[in-house]
Structures are given as structure tokens and as C-alpha cells.
C-alpha positions in Angstrom: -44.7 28.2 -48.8 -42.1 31.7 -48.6 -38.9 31.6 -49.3 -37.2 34.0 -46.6 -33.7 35.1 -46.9 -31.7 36.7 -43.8 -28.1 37.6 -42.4 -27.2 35.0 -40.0 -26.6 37.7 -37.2 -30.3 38.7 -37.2 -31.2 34.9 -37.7 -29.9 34.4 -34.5 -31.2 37.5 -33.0 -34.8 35.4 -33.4 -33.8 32.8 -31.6 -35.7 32.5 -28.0 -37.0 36.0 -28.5 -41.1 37.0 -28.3 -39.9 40.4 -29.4 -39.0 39.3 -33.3 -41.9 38.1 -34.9 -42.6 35.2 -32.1 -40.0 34.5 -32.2 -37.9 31.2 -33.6 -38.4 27.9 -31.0 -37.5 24.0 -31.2 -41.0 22.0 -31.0 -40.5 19.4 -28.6 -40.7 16.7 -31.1 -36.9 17.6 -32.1 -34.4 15.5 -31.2 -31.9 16.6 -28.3 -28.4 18.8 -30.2 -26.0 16.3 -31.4 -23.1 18.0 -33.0 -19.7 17.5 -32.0 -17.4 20.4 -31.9 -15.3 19.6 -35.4 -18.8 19.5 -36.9 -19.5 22.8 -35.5 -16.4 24.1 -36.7 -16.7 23.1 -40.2 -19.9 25.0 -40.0 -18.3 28.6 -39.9 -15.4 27.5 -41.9 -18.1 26.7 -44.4 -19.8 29.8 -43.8 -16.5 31.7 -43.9 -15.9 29.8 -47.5 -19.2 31.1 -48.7 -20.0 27.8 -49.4 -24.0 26.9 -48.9 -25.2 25.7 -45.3 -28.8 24.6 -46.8 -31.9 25.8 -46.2 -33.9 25.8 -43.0 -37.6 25.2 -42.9 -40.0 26.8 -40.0 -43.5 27.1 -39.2 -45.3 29.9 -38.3 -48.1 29.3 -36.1 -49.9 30.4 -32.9 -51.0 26.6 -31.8 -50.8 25.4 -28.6 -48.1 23.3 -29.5 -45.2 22.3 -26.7 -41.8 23.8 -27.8 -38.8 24.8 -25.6 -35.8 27.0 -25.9 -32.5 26.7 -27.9 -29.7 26.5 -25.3 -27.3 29.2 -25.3 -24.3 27.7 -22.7 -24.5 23.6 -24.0 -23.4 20.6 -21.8 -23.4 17.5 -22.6 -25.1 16.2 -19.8 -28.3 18.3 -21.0 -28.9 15.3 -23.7 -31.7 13.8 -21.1 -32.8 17.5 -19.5 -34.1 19.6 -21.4 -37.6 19.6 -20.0 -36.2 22.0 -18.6 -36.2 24.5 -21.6 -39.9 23.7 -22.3 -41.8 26.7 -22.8 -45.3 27.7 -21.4 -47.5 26.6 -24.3 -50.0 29.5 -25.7 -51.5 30.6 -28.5 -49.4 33.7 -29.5 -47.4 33.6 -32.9 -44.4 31.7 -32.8 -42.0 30.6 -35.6 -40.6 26.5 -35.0 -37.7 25.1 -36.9 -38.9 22.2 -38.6 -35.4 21.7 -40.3 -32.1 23.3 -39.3 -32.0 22.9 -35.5 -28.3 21.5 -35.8 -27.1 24.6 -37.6 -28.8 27.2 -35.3 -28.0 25.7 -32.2 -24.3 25.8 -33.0 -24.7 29.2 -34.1 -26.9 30.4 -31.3 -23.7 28.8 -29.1 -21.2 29.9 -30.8 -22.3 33.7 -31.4 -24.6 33.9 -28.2 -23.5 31.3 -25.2 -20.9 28.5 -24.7 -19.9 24.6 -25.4 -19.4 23.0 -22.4 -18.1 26.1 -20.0 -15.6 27.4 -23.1 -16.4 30.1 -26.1 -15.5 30.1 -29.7 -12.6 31.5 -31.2 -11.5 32.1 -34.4 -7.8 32.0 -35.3 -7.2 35.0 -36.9 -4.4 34.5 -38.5 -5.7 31.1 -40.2 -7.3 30.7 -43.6 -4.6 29.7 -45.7 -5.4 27.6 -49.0 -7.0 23.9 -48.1 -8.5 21.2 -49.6 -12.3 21.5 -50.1 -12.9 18.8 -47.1 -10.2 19.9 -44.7 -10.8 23.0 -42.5 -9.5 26.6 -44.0 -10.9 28.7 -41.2 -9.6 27.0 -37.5 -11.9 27.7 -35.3 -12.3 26.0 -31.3 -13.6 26.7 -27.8 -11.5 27.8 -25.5 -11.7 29.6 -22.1 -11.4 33.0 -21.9 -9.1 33.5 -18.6 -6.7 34.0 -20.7 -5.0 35.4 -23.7 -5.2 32.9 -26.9 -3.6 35.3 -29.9 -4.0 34.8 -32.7 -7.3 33.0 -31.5 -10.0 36.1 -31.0 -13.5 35.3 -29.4 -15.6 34.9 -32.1 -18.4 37.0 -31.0 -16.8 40.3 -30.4 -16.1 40.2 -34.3 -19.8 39.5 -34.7 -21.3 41.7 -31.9 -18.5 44.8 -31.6 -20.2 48.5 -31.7 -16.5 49.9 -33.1 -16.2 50.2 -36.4 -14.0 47.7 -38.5 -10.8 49.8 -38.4 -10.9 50.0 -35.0 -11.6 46.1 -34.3 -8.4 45.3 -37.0 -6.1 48.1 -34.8 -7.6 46.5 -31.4 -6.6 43.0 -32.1 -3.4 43.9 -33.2 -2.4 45.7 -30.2 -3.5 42.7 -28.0 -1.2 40.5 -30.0 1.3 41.1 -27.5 4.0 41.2 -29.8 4.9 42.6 -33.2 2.9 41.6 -36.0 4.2 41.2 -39.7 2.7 43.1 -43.2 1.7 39.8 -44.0 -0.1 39.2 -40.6 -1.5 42.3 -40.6 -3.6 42.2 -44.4 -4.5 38.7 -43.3 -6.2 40.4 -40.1 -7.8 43.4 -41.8 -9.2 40.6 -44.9 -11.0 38.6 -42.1 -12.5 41.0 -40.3 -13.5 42.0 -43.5 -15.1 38.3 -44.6 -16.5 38.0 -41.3 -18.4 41.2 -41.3 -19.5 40.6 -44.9 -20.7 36.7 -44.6 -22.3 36.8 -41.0 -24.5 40.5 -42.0 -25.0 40.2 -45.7 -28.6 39.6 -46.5 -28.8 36.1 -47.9 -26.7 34.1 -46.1 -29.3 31.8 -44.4 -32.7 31.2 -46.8 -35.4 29.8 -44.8 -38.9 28.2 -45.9 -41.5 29.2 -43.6 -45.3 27.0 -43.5 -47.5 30.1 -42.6 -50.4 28.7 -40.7 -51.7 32.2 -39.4 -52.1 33.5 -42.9 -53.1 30.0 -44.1 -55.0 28.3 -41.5 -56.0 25.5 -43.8 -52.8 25.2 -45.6 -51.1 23.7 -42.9 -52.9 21.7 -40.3 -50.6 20.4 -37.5 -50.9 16.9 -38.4 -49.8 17.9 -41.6 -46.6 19.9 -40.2 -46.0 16.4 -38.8 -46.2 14.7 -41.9 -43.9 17.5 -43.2 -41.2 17.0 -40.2 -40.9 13.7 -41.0 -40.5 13.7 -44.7 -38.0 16.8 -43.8 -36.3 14.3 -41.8 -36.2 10.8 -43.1 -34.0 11.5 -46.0 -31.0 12.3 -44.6 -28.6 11.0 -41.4 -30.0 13.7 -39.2 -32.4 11.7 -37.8 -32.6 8.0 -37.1 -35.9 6.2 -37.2 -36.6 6.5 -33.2 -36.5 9.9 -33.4 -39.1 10.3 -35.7 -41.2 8.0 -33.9 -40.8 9.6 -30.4 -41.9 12.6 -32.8 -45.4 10.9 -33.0 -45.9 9.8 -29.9 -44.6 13.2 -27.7 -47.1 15.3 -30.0 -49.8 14.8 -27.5 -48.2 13.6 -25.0 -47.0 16.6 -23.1 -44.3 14.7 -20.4 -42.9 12.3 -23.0 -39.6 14.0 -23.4 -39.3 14.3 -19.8 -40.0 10.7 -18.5 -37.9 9.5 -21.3 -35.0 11.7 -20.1 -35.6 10.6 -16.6 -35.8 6.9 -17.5 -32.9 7.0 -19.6 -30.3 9.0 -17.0 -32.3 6.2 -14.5 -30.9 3.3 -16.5 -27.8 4.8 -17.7 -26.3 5.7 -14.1 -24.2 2.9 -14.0 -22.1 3.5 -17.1 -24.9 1.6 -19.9 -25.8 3.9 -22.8 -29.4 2.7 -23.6 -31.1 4.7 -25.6 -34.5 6.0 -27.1 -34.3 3.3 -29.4 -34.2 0.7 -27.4 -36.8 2.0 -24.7 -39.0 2.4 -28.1 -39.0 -1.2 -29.4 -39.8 -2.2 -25.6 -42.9 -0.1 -25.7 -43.9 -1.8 -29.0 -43.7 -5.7 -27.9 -44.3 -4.8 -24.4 -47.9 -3.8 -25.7 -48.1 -6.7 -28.5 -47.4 -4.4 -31.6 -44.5 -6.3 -32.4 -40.5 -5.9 -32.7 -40.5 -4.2 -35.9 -40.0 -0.1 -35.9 -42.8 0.9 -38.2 -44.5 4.7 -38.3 -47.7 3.7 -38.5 -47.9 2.0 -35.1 -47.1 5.1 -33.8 -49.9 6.9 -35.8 -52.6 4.7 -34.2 -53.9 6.9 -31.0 -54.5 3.8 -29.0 -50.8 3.1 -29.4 -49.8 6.1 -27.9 -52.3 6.4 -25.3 -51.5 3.1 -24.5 -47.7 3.5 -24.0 -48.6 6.9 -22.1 -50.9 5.2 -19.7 -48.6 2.7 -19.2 -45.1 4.1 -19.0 -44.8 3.6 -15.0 -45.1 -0.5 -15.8 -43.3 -0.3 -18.3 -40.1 1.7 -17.2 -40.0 -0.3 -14.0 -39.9 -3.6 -15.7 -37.0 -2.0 -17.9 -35.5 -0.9 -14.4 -35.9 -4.2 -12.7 -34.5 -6.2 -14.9 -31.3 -3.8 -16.0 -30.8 -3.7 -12.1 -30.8 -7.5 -11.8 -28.8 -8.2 -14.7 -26.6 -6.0 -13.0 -27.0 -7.0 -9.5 -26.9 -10.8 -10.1 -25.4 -11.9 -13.3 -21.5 -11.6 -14.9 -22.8 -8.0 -16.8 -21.2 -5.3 -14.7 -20.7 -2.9 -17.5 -21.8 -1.6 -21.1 -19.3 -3.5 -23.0 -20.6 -6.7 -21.6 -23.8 -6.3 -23.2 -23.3 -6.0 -27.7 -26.9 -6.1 -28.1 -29.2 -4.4 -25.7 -32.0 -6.9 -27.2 -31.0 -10.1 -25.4 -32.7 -8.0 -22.8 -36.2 -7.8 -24.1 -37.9 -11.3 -23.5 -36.4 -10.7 -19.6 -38.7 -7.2 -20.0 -41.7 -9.0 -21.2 -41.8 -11.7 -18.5 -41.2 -9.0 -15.6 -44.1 -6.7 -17.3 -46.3 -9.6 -17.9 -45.9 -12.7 -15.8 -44.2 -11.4 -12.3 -44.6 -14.6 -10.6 -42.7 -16.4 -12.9 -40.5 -13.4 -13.2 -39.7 -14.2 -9.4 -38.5 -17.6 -10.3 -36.4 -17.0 -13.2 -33.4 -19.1 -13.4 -30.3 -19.4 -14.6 -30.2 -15.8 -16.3 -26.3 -15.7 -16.9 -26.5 -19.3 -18.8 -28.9 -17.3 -21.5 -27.1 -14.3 -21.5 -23.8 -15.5 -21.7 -24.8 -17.6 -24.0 -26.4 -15.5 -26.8 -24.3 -12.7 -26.0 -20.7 -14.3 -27.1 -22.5 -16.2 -30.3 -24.3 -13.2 -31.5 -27.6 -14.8 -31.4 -29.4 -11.4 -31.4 -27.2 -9.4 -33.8 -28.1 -8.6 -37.2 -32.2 -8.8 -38.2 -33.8 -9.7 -34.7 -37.0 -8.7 -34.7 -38.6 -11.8 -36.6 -36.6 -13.9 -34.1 -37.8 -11.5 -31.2 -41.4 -11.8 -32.2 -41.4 -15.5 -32.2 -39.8 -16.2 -28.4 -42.6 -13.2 -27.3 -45.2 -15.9 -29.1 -43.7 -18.8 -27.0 -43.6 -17.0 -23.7 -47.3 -15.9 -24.1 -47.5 -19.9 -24.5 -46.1 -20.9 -21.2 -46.1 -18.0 -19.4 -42.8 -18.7 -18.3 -39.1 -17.8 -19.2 -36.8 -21.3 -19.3 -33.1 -21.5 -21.1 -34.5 -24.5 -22.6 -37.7 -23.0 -24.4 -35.7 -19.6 -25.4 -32.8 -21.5 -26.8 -35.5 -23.8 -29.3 -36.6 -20.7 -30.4 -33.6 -19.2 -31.2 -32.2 -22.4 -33.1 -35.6 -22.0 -35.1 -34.7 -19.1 -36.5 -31.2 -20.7 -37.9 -29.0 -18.9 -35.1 -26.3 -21.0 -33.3 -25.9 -21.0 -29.8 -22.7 -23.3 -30.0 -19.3 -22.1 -28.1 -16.1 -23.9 -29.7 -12.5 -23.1 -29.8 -12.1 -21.3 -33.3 -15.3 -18.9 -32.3 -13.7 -18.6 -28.7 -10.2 -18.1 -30.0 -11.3 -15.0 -32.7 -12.6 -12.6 -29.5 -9.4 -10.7 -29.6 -7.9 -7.1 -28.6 -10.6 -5.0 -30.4 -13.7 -7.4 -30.6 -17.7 -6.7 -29.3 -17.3 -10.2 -26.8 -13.9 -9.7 -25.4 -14.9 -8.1 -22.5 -18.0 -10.5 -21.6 -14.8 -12.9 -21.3 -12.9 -10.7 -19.0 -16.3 -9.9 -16.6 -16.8 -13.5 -16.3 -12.7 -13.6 -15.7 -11.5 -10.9 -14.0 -14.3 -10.8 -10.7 -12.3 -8.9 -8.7 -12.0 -5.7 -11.1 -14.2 -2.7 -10.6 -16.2 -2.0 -13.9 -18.0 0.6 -12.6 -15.7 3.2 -11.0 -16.9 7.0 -10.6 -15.2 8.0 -14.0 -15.9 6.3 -17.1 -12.1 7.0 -17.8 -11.3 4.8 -14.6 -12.7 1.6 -16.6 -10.4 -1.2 -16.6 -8.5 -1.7 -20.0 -7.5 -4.3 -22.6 -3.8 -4.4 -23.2 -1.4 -6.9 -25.0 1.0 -9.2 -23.1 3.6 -8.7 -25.8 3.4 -5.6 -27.0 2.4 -5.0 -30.2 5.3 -2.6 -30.9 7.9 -5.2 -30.2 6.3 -7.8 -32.3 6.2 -5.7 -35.5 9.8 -5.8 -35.5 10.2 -9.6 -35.6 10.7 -9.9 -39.4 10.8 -13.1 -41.8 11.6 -13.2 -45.5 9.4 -13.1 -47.6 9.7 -16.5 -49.4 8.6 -15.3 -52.5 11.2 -11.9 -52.6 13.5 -12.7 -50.0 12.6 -8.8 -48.6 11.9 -8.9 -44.9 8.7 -8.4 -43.6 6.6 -8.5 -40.2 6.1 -12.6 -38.9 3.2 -11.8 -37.0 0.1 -10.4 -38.6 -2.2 -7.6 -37.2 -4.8 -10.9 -36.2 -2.1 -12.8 -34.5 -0.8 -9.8 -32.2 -4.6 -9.2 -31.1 -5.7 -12.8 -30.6 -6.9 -13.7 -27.0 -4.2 -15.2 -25.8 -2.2 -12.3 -26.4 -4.6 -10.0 -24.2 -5.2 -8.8 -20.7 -6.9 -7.1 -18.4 -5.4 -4.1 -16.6 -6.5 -1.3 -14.0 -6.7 2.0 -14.5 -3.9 2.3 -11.8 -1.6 0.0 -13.7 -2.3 1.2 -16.9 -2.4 4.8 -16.7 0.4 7.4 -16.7 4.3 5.2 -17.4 1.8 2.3 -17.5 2.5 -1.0 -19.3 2.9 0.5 -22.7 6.0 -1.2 -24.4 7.2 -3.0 -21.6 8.2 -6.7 -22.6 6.3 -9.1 -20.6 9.1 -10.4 -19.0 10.0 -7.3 -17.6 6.3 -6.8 -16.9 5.9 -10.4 -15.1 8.9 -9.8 -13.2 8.2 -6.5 -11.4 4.1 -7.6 -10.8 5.1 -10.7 -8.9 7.3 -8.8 -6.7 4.2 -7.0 -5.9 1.9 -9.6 -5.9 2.9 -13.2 -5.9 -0.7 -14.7 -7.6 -0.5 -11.8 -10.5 0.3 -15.2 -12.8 -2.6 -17.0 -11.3 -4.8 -13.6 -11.8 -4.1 -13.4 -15.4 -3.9 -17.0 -16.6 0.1 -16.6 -17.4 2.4 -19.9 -18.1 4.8 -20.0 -15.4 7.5 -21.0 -17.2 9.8 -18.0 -17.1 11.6 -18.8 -20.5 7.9 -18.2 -22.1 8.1 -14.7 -22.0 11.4 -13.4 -24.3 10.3 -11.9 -27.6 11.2 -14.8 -29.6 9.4 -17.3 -27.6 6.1 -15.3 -28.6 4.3 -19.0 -30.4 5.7 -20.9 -27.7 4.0 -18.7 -25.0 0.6 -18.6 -27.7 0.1 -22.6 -27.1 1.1 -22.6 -23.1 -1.2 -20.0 -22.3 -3.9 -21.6 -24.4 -3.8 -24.6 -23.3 -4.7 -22.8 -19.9 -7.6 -20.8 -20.6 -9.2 -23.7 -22.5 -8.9 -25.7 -18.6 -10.4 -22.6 -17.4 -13.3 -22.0 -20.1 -14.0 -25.5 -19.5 -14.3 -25.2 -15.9 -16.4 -22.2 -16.1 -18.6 -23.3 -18.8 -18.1 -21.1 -21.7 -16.5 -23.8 -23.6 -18.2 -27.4 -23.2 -16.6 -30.0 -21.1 -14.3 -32.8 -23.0 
């Protein structure tokens, strides 16, 4: 193994170019870029610090092995495209990261393209003393329409043909206004640092596999092996990825159908991902729930889920679309655990006719969704209902809910669970879809969604104060669980709560002006009619009202059990 070490301007110069050496490419068995911007900008604060950004490790090959570009201009709706930066596969010499593609992605965009339509800049005039985790060197995207001083694009310090007096002289006349001493030396020192840390020779050390001058060194399976030891050790990677690693090594349109299934499934504002679609593929195909590597190492594993992914993504499909379609789910939050959704899977990949006949989905659902059935460590639990359907050949609440009771999981709804699914929790809003029917969960922009709010806001009940009976000092009655509780939550539009909204407007203020507008808002949101309920220091009175009304409707609707 060599130990290279390069200025990161020239590093990036290798990036998606033939001309340098090969070349430096991302094999397709990376992971899509997932840095956010601050964690892009505490990279070139770092490397502005001097402080270490790790070392990268490459392999340098001339395999026909898939790879694809790095993207210069990222958006995030590339996550589940970027089939379409694959390159041709050949056998010329090419250089793939292994290790590092966070870090050169975010420098390739912020010295060579764009994050999300805007460029980085630099604020100039930044770098005053900070604390060794906050950021010294400010740093963001911006557009470039217009002028940003003391923010200067980030690349024209990198890239600029003048010489460094005349980049210090140019951004000092585009300051539009009279610049201090003190502003000045702080210009001329970073032009300085960033010059010296972005060309000096060993800012970025690399390890490079050589395959071409060791052939036997490093056989691709063992550049595999190496990826995912490179990998596993820290948060870069979660466990999917490296198993997607394994099975799109051979199989040339993984990446792609997975993208396409994925933005398929997710159109309707779910986020399923890899993972999920992953541990499908393994029970679909009788390998079990558990994520291990070395069902993914078997070839007939692979081949198997490749010759099969048109059955299997349409059984995902169908049954996301039916959930949807036919039950109480009609958005992401509805559904805590994605896994609830597996034994559905299995019967529409494996037993369709009884598939056609399934029954009472929302019972299930609802059911194990608000009691957690499948949260926590599933798979054992998983494996055993796939064992019982292969039995009967059949999905029925009754035979589902056995097996989940053998596995020591309670299925039982009763007032103190009910009563905990406040402002904040995973299950409140599998209440409100079952509640609010008449509310669109799925509106063109995910900003649109409806949202939780308190009926007495929690502003105004932070000032009701009690003493203390221990010090006699005053402090707040109500604590941060009894301000959130369910009964002190609703559901609001977008439209109602958005712009002069709700916010700190006492409910009966609130109550007052809706019913004017509409006279069954009461009715809509479960509200005790009794006017005198909604003052401020009425709050517990109100509590036990409206309680006492949604236990009648619970009841009715089955969440809680009849009396």
C-alpha cells in the first residue's frame, strides 16, 4: 500500500478527469452524498484551522468495474438518480475512492460546482478566536446575483490567475464601502491561509491499493473485503449500505432499480429506505429477518434477489398502495415502523389469492402500530409470523396477533398508554389520521402537512405559577408532560396555522373566532362546549371535559375497548 500526499487543489483537479492518471471515480457500490451543508462547512473551517481531515484510501485499477462520476452542481433530489452519472465501464486505469467520498464530494462542490443552485462563500472578514467545536471560518452557499461582502465566492480565491496582492486589492475595492486597518490585515492573512492550506503539498494524504502494479495484491473481492472493513467502523455507513455494496458488485442495474423503486414508493410523502427494501428481499426469499453480510456473500442470494426484483418490488408497491388506498395510513408519520409492513409483503409475493382476500388490514395495523408491537428487536418476532404464514398460507388478525403475544409483545390499548401519545410522540398522528378524515395528508409540499398544535398554548401555561411547598418560591403548575398530553392537542391546517396562525392565541379567543367561521369547528376537534372551559385558569377543568369525550369517541371507533 503507498502513502500519497497532495494539495487539495490538485486532489480535486483528479476528480472525473481521464487526463490525471485515470483519473479519481466513486465505484458504484458507494452510498449516495449525505452531508448536510454545516457539515460541509466545518470541513473548510477545519481545513482552514489546519486541523487533520483523515486520510482517504483509493484503488488503482483498470477492472471493468461499474463506477460513476462525482457530481459537481448537487441536489438533493439526486439521492435516487444517480444512474445517471454511471460511467461506461472499461479496462483503462482508473483511481476509485474506497474511503473519503464525503470529503471530496464537498470539495469537488464547493471548489468546482454548486449545492442546490447556490455557491460557496467564505466570509472574509470571519475567523475570529472560537472554541475547538464551534465554527472559526463562516462559510455558506449563497447565490451569486448579487453582492454578499464580506462573503467572497470561495473558488475565485482558489482558482484566481492574479497574483495574491491583486486578489487582497480586488476584494477590497468591491467592498463597496471603506474598509478599516483592522479589516484590511484580516483580508490580506486569509488570502494568505487560504492560498497556503488549499496548495501546500500535504494537505490531503491518500492510500492508494495499486492493482496495475500488483495484480495479485489486490484482487477485487478483496477490495471489497477492504471497503467494508474501511467502512464498518465508523457512522459513515450503516449496515444496508454495505450490504447493497455486495449485492450491486455484479449486478450492474442495482443502484438504478433501487433508486426507481424507492422514488416509486416514496412519491406520496413516505421515506422508505434501502434498508427496508433490503430486509424485504431477505425474508421475501426465506433467508430470514436478520441483516447479516454473509447472506449477501452467497451468489445464489444475489442472483436470486436480481432475478427476482420485478416480484418483489411490486409486492412492495401493491401493498404500500393499498395501505394507502384503503386503510387510515395516509402519510409517513402514521406508520413508526415500516416493519408492520412485511408479513402484508410476504403474503402478496407468495400467496396472491389469499392476498385478494385479506381482511381487516386497519384492525392489524392500527393495532400494532399504537402499542409498538414491532419496535425494538423484531426480527425474531418477524421470522416467527413468516413461519406461521407458510403454515396457513393465509394472513388472519387472529393468527398474526398469537404470534405476536408469543413473543411477549402486548397488543392491549388502555387509557394510561392512550393518554401518554402527546404533542411530540411517534403515535399521535395515527390518532389524528384515524380522527381528522377530512384533512389532506398529502398535499403537493411536504411543508403543506397538517400540524400538531396545543389548545392552550404552551406559552400561557408556563406562566401559571404555584409555590413551591417546600420553599415557598413560585414556580410553573403545569409540567412540560402535562402541557403536551393529548388532550391538550390538535390538529390544524396548513392554512390555519401558517403565517399570524394560532400561535399564542388563548383558546377562547381561538374557539370564538372559528365558530364564527364554522359552526361544527367544536364537533371537528372534540372541544367541551361549555364556554367557561376555555379561560387560562380553567386549564384541569377543560383536561377532564375534553377527556371524557375522546374516551366516547375511542370507544366508538375502536381504539379503546368498549365498557
Amino acid at each position: 500500500m503507498k502513502n500519497r500526499m497532495l494539495p487539495i487543489r490538485k486532489v480535486v483537479g483528479f476528480l472525473n478527469n481521464k487526463e490525471e492518471d485515470g483519473g479519481f471515480w466513486l465505484p458504484n457500490i458507494q452510498r449516495p452524498f449525505v452531508w448536510s451543508e454545516e457539515q460541509i462547512y466545518r470541513l473548510y473551517d477545519s481545513i482552514l484551522r489546519e486541523y487533520p481531515i483523515s486520510t482517504l484510501l483509493v484503488w488503482k485499477t483498470t477492472s471493468m468495474i461499474k463506477h460513476r462520476k462525482f457530481i459537481d452542481n448537487w441536489k438533493k433530489d439526486m439521492l435516487n438518480k444517480l444512474s445517471l452519472y454511471n460511467v461506461m465501464p472499461s479496462n483503462s486505469k482508473k483511481v476509485l475512492v474506497l474511503d473519503g467520498q464525503q470529503r471530496l464530494q464537498s470539495l469537488y462542490i464547493g471548489l468546482s460546482g454548486s449545492f442546490e443552485g447556490r455557491e460557496l462563500y467564505f466570509n472574509i472578514l470571519s475567523g475570529d478566536i472560537a472554541a475547538p467545536d464551534d465554527i472559526k471560518y463562516k462559510f455558506k452557499f449563497l447565490l451569486t446575483s448579487a453582492s454578499h461582502f464580506p462573503w467572497v465566492k470561495f473558488k475565485d480565491l482558489i482558482y484566481s490567475k492574479e497574483t495574491v496582492g491583486k486578489i487582497k486589492k480586488e476584494i477590497e475595492k468591491n467592498a463597496g464601502r471603506i474598509l478599516t486597518d483592522e479589516e484590511k490585515e484580516k483580508i490580506s492573512d486569509h488570502v494568505d491561509l487560504v492560498t497556503r492550506t488549499f496548495t501546500r503539498d500535504d494537505t490531503i494524504t491518500y492510500q492508494e491499493l495499486d492493482s496495475i502494479d500488483s495484480p495479485n495484491l489486490y484482487k477485487e473481492d478483496d477490495v471489497v473485503e477492504v471497503f467494508i472493513r474501511a467502512n464498518s467502523g465508523g457512522t459513515r455507513l450503516g449496515k444496508s449500505d454495505l450490504l447493497f455494496s455486495l449485492l450491486s458488485a455484479n449486478w450492474e442495474e442495482a443502484d438504478q432499480n433501487m433508486g426507481e423503486l424507492l422514488e416509486t414508493i416514496n412519491a406520496n410523502g413516505f421515506a422508505f429506505e434501502r434498508d427496508f427494501v433490503l430486509k424485504v428481499c431477505l425474508v421475501l426469499l426465506g433467508e430470514g429477518a436478520k441483516y447479516e453480510v454473509h447472506k449477501f456473500r452467497k451468489n445464489d442470494v444475489r442472483e436470486n434477489i436480481e432475478n427476482s426484483w420485478s416480484d418483489i418490488s411490486n409486492a412492495i408497491k401493491d401493498v404500500i398502495d393499498f395501505v394507502r388506498e384503503k386503510t387510515f395510513i395516509r402519510c409517513d408519520k402514521t406508520l413508526p415502523s415500516y416493519l408492520v409492513l412485511i408479513p402484508l409483503i410476504y403474503v402478496r409475493y407468495h400467496y396472491k389469492s389469499s392476498w385478494k382476500q385479506l381482511k381487516d388490514v386497519d384492525t392489524y395495523l392500527l393495532r400494532c402500530l399504537l402499542t409498538g408491537a414491532f419496535s425494538g428487536q423484531s426480527d425474531n418476532m418477524l421470522d416467527a409470523m413468516i413461519n406461521k404464514l407458510d403454515e396457513t398460507k393465509a394472513f388472519n388478525n387472529k393468527t398474526a396477533f398469537s404470534v405476536i403475544r408469543a413473543q411477549g409483545r402486548t397488543l392491549e390499548m388502555d387509557e394510561e398508554r392512550l393518554w401518554q401519545m402527546g404533542y411530540g410522540s411517534d403515535t399521535i398522528h395515527i390518532l389524528f389520521n384515524l380522527w381528522y378524515k377530512s384533512f389532506n395528508y398529502t398535499p403537493a409540499y411536504e411543508g403543506n402537512l397538517p400540524q400538531v398544535d396545543h389548545i392552550f398554548p404552551q406559552s400561557l401555561l408556563k406562566k401559571v405559577k404555584v409555590p413551591n411547598p417546600k420553599t415557598g418560591r413560585n414556580i410553573e403548575k403545569y409540567s412540560a408532560a402535562e402541557r403536551n398530553q393529548l388532550a391538550n392537542c390538535m390538529l390544524l391546517s396548513r392554512e390555519e396555522n401558517g403565517a399570524g396562525g394560532k400561535g399564542n392565541t388563548p383558546p377562547d379567543e381561538w374557539f370564538s373566532q372559528k365558530l364564527s367561521e364554522n359552526p361544527e369547528y367544536l364537533n371537528i376537534h372534540l372541544i367541551p362546549k361549555d364556554n367557561t372551559l376555555w379561560s387560562i385558569d380553567r386549564y384541569d377543568d377543560f383536561i377532564i371535559a375534553r377527556k371524557e369525550i375522546m374516551q366516547r369517541y375511542f370507544r366508538k371507533i375502536k381504539v379503546l375497548p368498549a365498557l
